[in-house]
N, C-alpha and C positions, 0 to 999 in steps of 0.2 A: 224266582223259584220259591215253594211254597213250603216251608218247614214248622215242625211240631216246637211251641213256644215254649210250654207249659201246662201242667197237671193242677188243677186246682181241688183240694180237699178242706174241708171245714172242719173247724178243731174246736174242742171245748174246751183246754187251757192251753194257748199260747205260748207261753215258755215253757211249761210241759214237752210241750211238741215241738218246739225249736230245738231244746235240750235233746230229744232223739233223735234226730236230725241230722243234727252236729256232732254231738259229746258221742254219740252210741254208731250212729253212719257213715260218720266221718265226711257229712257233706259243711257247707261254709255258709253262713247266712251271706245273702249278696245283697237284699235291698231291703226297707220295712219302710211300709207307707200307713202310719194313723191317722183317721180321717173321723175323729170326733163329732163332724157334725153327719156322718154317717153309720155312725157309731158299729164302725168295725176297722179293725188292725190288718193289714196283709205282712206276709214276711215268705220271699223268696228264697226257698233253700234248692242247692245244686252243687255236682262236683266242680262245674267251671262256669266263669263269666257267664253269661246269655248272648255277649258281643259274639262269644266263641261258635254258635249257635248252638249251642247243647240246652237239651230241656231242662227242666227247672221242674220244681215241686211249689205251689203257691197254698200256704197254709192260711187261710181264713177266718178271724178271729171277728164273730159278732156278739159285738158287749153283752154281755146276761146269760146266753146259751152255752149251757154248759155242757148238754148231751145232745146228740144227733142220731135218729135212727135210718143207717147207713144201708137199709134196705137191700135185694138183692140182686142189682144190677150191673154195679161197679164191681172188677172182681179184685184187680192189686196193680201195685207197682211193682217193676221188676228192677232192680239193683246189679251189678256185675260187682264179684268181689273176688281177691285172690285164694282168697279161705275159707270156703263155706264152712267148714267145721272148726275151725278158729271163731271168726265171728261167731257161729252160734254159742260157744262156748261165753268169749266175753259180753255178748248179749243176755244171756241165762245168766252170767254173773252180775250183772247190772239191773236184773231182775224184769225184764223183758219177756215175754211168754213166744217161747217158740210152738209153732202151730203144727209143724210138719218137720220134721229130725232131717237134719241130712245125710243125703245120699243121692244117687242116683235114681233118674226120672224111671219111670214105668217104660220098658220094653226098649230102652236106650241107655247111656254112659255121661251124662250131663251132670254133673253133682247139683244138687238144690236144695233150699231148706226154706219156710215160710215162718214168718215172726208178725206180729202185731205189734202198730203203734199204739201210743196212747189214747188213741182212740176206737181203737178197733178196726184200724183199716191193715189190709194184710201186703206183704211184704215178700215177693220173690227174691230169694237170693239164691243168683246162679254164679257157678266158679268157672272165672274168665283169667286162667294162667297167663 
């Protein structure tokens, strides 16, 4: 059976982006592979194991690049959380730029709200009671 591994996005500071990840997500770093003589870092962040089969987020750290233009084809990840409006609250207090306020979707009852990583990749959070 054929299952989704992994989301892989490119970061311009590493610990930046681990940091929101974990501290602000609430996801676990699960694995970091530096590879010097390729000179880039990966660092697997997700709610659970990968054994578990759950997808993972693979952040991408290549040494010197410190900006990405993230062009317009990729559009987000999407997060399940029990608070859209909680979180956004301690995201905006963590100073976080939330993109799109929560509430409810257009012409439905789904609460949702959009937030930016540190590198400008955007951020579904839908509330999953």
């Amino acid at each position: 059976m054929s299952s989704l591994l992994h989301t892989m996005i490119r970061v311009g500071n590493l610990e930046r982006s681990v940091d929101f990840y974990t501290r602000l997500l609430g996801m676990k770093e699960l694995r970091r592979r530096d590879v010097p003589e390729g000179k880039y870092t990966l660092v697997f962040v997700g709610y659970a194991e990968e054994a578990t089969g759950a997808a993972v987020v693979e952040l991408t750290y290549n040494y010197g690049t410190e900006k990405y233009d993230l062009g317009n084809a990729f559009g987000h990840l999407a997060v399940g959380v029990p608070d859209v409006y909680g979180m956004c609250e301690a995201l905006r207090a963590a100073g976080a730029k939330i993109t799109r306020e929560p509430g409810p979707v257009k012409f439905g009852t789904t609460v949702i709200a959009f937030v930016e990583d540190p590198d400008g990749y955007k951020i579904e959070l839908i509330e999953r009671k």
